[in-house]
MDTraj code that builds the backbone (N, CA, C; nanometers):
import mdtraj as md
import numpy as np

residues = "UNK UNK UNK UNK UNK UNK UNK UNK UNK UNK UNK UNK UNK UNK UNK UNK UNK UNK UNK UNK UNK UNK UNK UNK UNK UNK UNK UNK UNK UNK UNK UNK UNK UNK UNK UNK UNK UNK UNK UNK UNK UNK UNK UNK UNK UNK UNK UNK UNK UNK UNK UNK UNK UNK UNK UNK UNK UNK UNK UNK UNK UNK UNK UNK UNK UNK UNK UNK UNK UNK UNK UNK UNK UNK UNK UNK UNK UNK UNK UNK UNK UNK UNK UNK UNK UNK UNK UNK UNK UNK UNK UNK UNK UNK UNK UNK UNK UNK UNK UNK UNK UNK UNK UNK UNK UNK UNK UNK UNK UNK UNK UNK UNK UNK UNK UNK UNK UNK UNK UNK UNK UNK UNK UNK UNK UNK UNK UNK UNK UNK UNK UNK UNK UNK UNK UNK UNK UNK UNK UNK UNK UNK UNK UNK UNK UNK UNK UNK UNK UNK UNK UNK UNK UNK UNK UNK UNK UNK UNK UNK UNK UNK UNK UNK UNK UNK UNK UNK UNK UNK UNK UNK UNK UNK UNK UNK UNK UNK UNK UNK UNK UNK UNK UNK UNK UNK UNK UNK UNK UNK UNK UNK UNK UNK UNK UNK UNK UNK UNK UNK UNK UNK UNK UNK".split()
xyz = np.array([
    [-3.2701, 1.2137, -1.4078],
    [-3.1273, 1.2455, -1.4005],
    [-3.0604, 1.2022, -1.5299],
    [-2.9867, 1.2897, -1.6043],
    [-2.8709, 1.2447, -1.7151],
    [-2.7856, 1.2432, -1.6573],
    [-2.7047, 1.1174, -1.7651],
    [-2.5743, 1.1040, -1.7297],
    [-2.4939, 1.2085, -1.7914],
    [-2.3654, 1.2278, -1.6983],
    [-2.2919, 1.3431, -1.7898],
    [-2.2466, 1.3060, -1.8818],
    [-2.1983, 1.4082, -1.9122],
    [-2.1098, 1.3644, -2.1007],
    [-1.9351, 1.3526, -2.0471],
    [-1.9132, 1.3650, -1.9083],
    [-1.7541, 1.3912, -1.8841],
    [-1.6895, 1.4968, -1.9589],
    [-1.7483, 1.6094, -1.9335],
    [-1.7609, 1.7428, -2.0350],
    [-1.6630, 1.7991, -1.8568],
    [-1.5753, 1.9064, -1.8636],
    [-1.5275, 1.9320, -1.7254],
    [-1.5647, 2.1070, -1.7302],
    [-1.5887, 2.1571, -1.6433],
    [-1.6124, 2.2655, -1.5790],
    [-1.4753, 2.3694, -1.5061],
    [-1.5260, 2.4825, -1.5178],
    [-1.3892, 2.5624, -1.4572],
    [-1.4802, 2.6156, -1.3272],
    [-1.4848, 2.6256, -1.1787],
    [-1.5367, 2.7513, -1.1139],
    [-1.5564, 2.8614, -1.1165],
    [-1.6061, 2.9402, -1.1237],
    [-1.5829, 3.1047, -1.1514],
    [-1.6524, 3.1613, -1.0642],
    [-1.6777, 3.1294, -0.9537],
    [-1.7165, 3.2237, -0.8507],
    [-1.5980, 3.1855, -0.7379],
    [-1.5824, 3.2664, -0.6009],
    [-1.4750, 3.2643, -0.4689],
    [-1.4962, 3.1273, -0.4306],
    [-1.5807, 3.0765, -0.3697],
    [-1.6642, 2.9339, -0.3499],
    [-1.7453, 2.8798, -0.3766],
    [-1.7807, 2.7554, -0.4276],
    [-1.8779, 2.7213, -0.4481],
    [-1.8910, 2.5992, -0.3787],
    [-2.0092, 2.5446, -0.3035],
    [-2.0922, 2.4407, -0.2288],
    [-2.0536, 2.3459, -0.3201],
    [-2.0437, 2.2281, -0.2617],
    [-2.0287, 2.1097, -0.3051],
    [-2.1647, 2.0090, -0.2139],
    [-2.2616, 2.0066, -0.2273],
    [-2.3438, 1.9713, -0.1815],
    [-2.4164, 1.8022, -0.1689],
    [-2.4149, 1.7572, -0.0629],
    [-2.4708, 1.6219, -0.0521],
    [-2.5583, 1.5751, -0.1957],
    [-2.7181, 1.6550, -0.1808],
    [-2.8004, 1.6693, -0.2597],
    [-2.7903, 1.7951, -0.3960],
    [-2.8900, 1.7535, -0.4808],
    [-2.9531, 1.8608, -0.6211],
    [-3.0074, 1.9788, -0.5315],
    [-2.9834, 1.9996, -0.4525],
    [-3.1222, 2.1334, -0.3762],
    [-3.0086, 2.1926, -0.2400],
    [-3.0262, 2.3694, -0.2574],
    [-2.9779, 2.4320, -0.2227],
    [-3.0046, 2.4070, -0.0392],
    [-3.0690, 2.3757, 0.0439],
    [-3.0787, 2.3544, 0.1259],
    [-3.0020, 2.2073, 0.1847],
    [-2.9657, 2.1141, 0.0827],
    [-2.8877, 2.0219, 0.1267],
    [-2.7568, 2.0518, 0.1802],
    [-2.6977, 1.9532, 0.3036],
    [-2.5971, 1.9996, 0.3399],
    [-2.4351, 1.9919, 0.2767],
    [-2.3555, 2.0958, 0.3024],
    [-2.2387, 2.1110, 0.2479],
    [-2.1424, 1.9837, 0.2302],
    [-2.0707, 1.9316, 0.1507],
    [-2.0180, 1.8070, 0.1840],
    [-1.8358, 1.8782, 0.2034],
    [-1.8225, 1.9563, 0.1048],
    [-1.7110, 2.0412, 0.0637],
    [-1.7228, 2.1824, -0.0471],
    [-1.5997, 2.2106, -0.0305],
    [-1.6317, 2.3237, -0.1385],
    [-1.4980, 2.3303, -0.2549],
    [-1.5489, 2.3667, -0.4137],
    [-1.4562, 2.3980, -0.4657],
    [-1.4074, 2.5154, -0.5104],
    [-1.2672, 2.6345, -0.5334],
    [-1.2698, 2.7210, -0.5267],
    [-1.2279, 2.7992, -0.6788],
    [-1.2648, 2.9435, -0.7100],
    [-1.2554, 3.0185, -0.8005],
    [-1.0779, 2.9193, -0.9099],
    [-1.1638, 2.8864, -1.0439],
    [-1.0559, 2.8861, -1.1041],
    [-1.0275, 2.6979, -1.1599],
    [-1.0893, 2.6339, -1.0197],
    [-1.0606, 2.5149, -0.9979],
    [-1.1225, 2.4307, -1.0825],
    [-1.1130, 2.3150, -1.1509],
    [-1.1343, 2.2500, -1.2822],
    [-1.2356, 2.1467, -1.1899],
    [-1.3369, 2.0657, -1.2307],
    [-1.4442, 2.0060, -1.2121],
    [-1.4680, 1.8997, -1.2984],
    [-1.5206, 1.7992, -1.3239],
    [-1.5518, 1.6964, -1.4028],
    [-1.6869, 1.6510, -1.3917],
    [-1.7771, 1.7050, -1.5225],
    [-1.9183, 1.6722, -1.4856],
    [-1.9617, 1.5312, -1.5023],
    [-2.0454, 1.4624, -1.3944],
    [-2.0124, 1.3096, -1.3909],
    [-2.2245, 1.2694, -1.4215],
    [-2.2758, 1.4002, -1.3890],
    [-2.4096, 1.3732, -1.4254],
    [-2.4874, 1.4895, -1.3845],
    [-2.5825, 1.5124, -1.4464],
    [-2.6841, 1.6588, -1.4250],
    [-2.8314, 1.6256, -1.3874],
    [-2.8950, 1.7067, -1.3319],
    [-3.0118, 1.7402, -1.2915],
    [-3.1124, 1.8352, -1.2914],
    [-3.1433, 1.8732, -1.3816],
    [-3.2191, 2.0246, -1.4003],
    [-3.0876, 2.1276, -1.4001],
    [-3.0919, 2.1862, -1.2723],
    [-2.9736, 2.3251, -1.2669],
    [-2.8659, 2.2727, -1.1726],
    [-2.8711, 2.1547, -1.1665],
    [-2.7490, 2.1086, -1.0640],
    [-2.6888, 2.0123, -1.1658],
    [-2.5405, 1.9795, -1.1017],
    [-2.4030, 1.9160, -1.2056],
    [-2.3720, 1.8352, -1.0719],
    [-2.3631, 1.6645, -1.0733],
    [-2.3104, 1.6251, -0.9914],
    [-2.1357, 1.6446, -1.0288],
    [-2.0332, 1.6639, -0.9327],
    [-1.8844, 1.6963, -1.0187],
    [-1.7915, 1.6366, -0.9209],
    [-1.6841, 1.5846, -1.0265],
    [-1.5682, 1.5198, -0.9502],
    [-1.4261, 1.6087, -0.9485],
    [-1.3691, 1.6482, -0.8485],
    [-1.2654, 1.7262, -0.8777],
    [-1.1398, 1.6210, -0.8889],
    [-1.0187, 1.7159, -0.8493],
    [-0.8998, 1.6616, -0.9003],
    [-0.9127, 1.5970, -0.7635],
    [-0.9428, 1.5478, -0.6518],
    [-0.9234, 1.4770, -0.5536],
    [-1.0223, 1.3798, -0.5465],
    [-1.1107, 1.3552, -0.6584],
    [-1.2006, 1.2353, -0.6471],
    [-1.3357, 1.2282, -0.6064],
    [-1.3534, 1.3389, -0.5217],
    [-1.4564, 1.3744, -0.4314],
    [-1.5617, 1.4422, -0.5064],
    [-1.6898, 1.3768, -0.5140],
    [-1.8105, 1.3816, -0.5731],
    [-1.8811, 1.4646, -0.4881],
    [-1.9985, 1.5729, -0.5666],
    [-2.0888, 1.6281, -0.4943],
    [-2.1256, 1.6794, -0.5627],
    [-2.2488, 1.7579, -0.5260],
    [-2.3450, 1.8367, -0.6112],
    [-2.3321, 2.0020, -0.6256],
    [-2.3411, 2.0539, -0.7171],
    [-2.3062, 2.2068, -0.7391],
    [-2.4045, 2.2875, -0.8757],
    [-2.4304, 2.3597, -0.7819],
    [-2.5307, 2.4119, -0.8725],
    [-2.4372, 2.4854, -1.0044],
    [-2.5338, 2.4510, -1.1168],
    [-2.4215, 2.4784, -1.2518],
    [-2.4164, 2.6190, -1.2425],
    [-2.4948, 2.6879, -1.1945],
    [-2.4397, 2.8972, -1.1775],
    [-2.3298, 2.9420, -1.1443],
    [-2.2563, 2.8202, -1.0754],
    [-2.1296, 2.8389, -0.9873],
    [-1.9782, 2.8027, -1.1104],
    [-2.0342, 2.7850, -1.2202],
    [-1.9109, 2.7047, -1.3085],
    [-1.9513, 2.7179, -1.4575],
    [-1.8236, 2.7458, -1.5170],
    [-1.8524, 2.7805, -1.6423],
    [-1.7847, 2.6363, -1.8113],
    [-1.8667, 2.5676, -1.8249],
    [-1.8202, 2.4402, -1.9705],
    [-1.6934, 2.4672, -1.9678],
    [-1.6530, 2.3751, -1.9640],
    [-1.4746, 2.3840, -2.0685],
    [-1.4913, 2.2561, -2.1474],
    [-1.4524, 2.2595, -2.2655],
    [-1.3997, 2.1063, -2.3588],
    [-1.3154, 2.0135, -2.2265],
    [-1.3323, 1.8995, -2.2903],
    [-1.2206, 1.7942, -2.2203],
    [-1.2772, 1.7740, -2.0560],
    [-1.2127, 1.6830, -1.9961],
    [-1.3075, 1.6100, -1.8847],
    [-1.1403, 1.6082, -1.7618],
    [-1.0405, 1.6825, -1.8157],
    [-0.9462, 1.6585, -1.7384],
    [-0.9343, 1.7676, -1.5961],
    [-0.9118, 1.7382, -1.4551],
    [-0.9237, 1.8016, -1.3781],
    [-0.7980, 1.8242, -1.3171],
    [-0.7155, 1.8343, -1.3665],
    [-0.5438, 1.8628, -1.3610],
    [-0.5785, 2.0427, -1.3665],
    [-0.4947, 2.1296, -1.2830],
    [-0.4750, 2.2192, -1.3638],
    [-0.3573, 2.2426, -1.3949],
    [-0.3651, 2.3414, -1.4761],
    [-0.2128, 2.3982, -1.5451],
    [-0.1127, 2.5071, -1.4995],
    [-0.0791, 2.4557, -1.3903],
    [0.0434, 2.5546, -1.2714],
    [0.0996, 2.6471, -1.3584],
    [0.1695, 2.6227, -1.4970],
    [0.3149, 2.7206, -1.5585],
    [0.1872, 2.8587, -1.5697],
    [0.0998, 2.8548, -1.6003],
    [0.0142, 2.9585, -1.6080],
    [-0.1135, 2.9839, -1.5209],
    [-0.0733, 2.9181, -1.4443],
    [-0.2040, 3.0168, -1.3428],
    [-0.1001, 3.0714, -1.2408],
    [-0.2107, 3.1576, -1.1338],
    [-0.1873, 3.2204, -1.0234],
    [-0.2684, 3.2296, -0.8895],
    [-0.2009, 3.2043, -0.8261],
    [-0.2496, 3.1149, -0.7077],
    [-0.3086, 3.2140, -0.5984],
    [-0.3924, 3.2151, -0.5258],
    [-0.4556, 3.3275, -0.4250],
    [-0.4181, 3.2802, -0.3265],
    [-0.3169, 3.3380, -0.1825],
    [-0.2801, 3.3204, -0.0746],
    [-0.3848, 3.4441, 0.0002],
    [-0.4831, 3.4788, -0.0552],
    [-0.5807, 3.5695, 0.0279],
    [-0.5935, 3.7284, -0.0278],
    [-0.6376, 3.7425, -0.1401],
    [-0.6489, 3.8677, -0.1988],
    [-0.8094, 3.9253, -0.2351],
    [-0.7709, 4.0421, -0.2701],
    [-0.8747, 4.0908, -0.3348],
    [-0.8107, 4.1892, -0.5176],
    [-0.9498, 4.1344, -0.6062],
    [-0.8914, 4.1337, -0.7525],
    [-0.9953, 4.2219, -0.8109],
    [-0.9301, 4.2681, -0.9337],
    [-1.0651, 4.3456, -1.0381],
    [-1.0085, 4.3210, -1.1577],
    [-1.0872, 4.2957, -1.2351],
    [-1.0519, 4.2997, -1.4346],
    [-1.0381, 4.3920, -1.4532],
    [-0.9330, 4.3678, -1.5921],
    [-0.9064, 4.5050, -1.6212],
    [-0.9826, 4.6098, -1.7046],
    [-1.0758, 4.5751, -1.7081],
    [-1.1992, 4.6869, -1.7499],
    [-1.2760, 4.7570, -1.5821],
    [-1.2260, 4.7359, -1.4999],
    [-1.2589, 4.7557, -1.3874],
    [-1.4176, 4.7624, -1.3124],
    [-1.4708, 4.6475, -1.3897],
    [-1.6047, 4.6090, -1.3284],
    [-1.6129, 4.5030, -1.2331],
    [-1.5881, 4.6042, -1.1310],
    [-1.6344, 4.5261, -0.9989],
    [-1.5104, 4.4483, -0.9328],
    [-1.4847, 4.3903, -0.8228],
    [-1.3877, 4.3645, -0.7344],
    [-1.4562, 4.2470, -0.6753],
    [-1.3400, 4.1480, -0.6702],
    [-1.3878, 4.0138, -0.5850],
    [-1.2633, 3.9876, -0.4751],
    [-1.3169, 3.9106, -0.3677],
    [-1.2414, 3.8658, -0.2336],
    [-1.1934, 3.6920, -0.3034],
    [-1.0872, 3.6612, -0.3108],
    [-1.0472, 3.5139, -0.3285],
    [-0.9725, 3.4553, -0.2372],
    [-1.0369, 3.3411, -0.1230],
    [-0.9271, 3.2797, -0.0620],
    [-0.8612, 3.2173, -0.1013],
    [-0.7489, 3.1997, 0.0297],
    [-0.6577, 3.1114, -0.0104],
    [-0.6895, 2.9508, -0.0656],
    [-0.6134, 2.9377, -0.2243],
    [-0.5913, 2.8462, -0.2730],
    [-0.7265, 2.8579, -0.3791],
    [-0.7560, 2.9520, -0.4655],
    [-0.8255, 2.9803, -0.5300],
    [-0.7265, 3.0386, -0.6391],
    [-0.7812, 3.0225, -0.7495],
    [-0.6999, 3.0464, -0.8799],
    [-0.7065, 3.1865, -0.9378],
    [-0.7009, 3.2595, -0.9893],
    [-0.7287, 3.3987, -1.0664],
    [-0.7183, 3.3886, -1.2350],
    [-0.8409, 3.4629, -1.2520],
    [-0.8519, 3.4577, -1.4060],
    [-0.7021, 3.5101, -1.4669],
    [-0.6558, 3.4906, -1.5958],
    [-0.5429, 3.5151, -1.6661],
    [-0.4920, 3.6536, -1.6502],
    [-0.5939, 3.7563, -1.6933],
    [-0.5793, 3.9056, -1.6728],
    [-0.6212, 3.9636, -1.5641],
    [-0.6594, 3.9290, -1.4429],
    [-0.6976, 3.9379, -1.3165],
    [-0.6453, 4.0583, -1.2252],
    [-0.6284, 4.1101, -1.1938],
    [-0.5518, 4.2226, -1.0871],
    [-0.5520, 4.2556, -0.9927],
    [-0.4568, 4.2345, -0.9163],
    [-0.4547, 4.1866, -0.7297],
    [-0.4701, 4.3225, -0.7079],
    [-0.5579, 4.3965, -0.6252],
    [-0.5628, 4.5175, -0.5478],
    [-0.4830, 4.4944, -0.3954],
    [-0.5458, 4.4125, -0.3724],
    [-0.5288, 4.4345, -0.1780],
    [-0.4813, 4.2113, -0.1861],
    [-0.3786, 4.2139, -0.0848],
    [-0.3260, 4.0897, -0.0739],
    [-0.1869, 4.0319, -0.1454],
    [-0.2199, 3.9168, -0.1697],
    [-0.1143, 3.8327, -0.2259],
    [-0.1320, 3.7107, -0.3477],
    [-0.1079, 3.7014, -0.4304],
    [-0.1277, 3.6102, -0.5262],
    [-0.0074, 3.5593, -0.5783],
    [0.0729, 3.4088, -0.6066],
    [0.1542, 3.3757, -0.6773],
    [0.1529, 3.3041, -0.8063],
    [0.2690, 3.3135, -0.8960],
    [0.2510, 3.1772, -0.9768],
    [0.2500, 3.0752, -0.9084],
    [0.1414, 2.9395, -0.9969],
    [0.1397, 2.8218, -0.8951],
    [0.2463, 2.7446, -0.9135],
    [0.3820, 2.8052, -1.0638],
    [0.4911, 2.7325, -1.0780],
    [0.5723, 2.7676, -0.9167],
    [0.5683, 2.8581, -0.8819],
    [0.6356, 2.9230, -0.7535],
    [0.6134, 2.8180, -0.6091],
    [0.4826, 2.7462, -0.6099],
    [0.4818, 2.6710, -0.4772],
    [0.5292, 2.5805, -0.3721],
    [0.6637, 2.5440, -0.4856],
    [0.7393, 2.4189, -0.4319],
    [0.8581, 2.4967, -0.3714],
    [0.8471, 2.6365, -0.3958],
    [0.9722, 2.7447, -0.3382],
    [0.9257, 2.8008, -0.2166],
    [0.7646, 2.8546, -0.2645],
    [0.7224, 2.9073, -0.1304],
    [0.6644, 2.8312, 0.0003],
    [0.6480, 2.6686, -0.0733],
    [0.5737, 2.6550, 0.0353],
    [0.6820, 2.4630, -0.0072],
    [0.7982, 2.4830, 0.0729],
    [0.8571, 2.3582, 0.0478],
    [0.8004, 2.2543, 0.1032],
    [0.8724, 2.1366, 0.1111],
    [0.7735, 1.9890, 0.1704],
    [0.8646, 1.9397, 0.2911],
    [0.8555, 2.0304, 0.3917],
    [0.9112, 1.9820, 0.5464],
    [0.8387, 2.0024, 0.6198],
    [0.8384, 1.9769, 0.7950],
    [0.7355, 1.9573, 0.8707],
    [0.7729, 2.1458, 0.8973],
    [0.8316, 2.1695, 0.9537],
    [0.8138, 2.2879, 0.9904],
    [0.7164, 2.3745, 0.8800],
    [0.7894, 2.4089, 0.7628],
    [0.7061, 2.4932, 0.6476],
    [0.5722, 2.4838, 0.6727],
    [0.5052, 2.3079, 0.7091],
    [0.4081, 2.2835, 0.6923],
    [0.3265, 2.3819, 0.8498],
    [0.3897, 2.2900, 0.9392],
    [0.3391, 2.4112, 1.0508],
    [0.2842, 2.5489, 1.0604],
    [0.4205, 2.6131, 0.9892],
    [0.4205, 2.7587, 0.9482],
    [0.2949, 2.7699, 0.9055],
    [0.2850, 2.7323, 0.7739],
    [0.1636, 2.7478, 0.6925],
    [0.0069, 2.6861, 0.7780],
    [-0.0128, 2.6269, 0.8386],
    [-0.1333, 2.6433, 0.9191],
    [-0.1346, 2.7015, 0.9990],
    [-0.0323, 2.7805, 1.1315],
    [-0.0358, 2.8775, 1.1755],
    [-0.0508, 3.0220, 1.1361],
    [0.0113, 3.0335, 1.0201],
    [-0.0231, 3.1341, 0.9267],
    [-0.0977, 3.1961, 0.8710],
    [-0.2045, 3.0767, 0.8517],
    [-0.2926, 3.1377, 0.7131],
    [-0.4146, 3.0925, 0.7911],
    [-0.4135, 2.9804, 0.9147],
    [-0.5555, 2.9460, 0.9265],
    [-0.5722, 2.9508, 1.0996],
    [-0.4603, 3.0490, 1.1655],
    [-0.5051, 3.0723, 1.2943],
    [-0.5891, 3.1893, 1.3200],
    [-0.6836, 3.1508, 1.4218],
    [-0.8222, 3.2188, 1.4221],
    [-0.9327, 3.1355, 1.3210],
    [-0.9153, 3.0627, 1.2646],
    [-1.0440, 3.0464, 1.1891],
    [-1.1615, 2.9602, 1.2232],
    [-1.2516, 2.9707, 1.1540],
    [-1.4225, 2.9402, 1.2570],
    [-1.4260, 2.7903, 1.1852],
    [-1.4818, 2.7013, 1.2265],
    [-1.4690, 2.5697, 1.2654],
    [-1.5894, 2.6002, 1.1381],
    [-1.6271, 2.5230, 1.0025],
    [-1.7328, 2.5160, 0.9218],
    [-1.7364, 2.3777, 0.8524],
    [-1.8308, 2.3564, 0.8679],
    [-1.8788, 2.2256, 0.8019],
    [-1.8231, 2.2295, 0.6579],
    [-1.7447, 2.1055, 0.6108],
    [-1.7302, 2.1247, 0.4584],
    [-1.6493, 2.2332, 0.3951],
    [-1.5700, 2.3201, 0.4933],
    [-1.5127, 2.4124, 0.4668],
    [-1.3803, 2.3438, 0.4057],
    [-1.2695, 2.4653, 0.3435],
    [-1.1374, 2.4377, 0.2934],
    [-1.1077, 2.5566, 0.3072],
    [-1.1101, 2.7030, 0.3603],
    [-1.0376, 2.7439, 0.3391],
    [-1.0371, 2.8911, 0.4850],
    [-0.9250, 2.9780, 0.4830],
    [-0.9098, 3.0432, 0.6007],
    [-1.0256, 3.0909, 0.6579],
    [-1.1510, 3.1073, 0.5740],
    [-1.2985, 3.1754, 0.5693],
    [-1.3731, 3.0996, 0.6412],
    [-1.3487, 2.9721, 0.6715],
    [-1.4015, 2.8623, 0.7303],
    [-1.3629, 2.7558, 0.6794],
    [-1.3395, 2.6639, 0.7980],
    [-1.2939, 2.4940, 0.7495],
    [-1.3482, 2.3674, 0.8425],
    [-1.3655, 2.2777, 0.7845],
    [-1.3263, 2.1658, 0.9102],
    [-1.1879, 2.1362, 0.8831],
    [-1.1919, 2.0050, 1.0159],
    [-1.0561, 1.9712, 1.0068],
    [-0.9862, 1.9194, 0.9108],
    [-1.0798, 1.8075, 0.8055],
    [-1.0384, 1.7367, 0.6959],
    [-0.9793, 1.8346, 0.6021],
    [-1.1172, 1.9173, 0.5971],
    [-1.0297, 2.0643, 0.4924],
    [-0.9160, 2.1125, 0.5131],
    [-0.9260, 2.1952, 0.6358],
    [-0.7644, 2.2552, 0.6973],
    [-0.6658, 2.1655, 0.6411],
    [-0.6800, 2.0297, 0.6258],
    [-0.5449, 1.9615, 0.6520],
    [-0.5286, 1.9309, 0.5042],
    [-0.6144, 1.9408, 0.4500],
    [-0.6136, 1.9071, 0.2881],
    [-0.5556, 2.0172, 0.2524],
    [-0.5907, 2.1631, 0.2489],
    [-0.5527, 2.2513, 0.2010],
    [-0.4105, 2.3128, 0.2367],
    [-0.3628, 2.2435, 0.3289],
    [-0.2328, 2.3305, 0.4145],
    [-0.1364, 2.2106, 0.2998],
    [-0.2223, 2.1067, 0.3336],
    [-0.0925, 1.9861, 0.2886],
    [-0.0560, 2.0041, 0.1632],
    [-0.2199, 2.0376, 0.0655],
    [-0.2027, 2.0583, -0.1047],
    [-0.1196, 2.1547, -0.1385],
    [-0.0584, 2.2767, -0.0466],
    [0.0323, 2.3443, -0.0765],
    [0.1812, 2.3160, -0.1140],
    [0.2190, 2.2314, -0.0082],
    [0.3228, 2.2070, 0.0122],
    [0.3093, 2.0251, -0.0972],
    [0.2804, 2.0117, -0.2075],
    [0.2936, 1.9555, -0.2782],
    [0.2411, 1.8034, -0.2252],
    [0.1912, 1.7956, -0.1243],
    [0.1378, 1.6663, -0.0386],
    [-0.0238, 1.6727, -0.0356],
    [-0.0492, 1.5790, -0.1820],
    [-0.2145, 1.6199, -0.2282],
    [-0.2979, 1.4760, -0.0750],
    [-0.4118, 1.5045, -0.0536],
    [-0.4853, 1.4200, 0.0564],
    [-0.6094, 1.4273, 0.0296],
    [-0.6629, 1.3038, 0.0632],
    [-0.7922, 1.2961, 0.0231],
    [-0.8664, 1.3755, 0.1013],
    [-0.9974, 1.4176, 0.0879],
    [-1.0955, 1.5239, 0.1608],
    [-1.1135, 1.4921, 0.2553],
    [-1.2150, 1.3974, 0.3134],
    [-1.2637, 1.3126, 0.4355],
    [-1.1037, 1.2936, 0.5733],
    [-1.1428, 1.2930, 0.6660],
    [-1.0683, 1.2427, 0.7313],
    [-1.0313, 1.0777, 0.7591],
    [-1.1579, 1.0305, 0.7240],
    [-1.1595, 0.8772, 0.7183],
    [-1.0324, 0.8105, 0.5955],
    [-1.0878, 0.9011, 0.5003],
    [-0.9778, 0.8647, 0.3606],
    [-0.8187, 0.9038, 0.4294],
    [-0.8068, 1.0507, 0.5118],
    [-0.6999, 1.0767, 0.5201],
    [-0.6174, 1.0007, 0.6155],
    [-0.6505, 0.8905, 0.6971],
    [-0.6192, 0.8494, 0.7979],
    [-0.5921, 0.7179, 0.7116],
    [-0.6333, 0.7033, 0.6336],
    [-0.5756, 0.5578, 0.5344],
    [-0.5249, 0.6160, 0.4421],
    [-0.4670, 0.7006, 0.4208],
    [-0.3661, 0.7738, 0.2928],
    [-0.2282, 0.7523, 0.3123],
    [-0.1900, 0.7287, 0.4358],
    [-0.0440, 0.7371, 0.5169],
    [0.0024, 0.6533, 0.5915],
    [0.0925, 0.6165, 0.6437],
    [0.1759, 0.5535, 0.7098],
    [0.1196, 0.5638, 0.8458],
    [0.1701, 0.4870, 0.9448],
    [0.1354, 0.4777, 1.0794],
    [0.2460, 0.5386, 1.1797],
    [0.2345, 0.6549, 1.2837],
    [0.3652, 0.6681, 1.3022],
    [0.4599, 0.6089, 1.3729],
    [0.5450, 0.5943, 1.3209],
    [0.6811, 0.4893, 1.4347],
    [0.6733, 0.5716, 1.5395],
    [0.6538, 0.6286, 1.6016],
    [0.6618, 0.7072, 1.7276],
    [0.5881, 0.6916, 1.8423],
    [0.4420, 0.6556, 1.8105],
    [0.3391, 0.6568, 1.9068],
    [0.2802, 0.7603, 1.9067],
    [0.1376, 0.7430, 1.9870],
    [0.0498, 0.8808, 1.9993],
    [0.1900, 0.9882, 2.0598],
    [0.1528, 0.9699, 2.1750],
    [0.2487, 1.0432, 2.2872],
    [0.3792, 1.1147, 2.2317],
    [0.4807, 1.0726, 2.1157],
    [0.5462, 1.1110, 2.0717],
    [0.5447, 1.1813, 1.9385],
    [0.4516, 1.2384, 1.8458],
    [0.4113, 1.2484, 1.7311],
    [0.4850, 1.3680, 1.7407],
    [0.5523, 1.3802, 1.5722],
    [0.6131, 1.4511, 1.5743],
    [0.5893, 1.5544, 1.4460],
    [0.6470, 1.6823, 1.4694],
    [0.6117, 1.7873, 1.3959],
    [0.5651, 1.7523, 1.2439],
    [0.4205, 1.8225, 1.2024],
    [0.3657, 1.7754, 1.0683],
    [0.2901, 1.7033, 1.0755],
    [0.3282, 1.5707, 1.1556],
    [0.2053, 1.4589, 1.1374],
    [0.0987, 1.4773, 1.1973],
    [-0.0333, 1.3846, 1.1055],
    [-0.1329, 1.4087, 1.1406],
    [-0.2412, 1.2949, 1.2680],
    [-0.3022, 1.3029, 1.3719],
    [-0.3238, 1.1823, 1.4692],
    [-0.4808, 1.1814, 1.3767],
    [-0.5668, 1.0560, 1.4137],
    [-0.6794, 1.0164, 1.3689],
    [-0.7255, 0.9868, 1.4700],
    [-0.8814, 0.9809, 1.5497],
    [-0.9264, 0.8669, 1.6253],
    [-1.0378, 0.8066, 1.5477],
    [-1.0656, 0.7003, 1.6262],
    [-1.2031, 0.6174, 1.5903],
    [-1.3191, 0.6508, 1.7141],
    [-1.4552, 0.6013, 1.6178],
    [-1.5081, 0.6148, 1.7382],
    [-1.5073, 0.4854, 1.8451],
])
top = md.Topology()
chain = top.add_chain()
for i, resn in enumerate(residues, 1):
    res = top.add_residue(resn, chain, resSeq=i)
    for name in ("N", "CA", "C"):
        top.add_atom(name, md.element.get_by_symbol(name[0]), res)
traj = md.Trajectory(xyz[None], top)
């Protein structure tokens, strides 16, 4: 195993595995999506162990991500554009891709079918109150199939769902549910009374 150089990575495929292990059969831990910045923390033959902008380490095969200079995993909102569930083609028109929600789009990109915003736009479309927040998981992630390591309407777990609904609305959370249940406050309310937005935890 080398250590990385803290060299950072862009995604360039819809999803990519974030994997326990170096080997495609290991299980999913999370996933990161088209666009999304990476931080290579150490390599292995054809696998990149990578840290995203939420901290969260895992393994990804390097096919899934393309070098960038610099090791920073911020991205740059005034110019990107944000996927609320589209489908895109370049403008040389080779070939068409599906991007879920909360996936980025290349610069010259072109929404056919769906919705895409600036990500300067998110604090308009998707404000920071309990209702909005509601909205937006009823919205975008009712009906969806229960997936290990998932984040997005295509499949999620719960940690995901709640990461991804919250990262909208400008309320970033750690991946795990364990982390997310120590990220926050306790509610003054009680189980029994919890109120719109918040999130409950159990133990085992």
């Amino acid at each position: 195993m080398s250590a990385g150089s803290g060299a950072g990575a862009v995604v360039r495929v819809a999803i990519a595995p974030l994997q326990a292990e170096p080997r495609a059969s290991s299980p999913q831990l999370s996933q990161r999506l088209a666009g999304h910045l990476v931080e290579i923390v150490s390599e292995q033959g054809d696998w990149l162990r990578v840290r995203g902008a939420d901290g969260y380490e895992g393994w990804m095969h390097a096919g899934f991500v393309t070098r960038v200079p610099g090791r920073s995993t911020r991205q740059s909102r005034g110019v990107s554009r944000l996927s609320l569930g589209c489908v895109t083609r370049m403008p040389a028109g080779d070939g068409r891709r599906a991007l879920p929600l909360g996936a980025y789009l290349a610069p010259d990109e072109i929404v056919e079918h769906g919705e895409a915003i600036p990500a300067s736009d998110l604090a308009t479309r998707f404000p920071r109150d309990a209702a909005a927040v509601a909205r937006t998981a009823r919205d975008f992630f009712d009906g969806t199939s229960y997936q290990w390591g998932g984040v997005t309407p295509w499949g999620a777990d719960c940690s995901g769902f709640a990461q991804t609904v919250f990262a909208l609305h400008g309320a970033p959370l750690p991946r795990d549910a364990w982390q997310q249940a120590g990220a926050g406050a306790a509610s003054a309310h009680g189980f029994m009374a919890l109120e719109l937005g918040e999130l409950a935890f159990f133990s085992d």
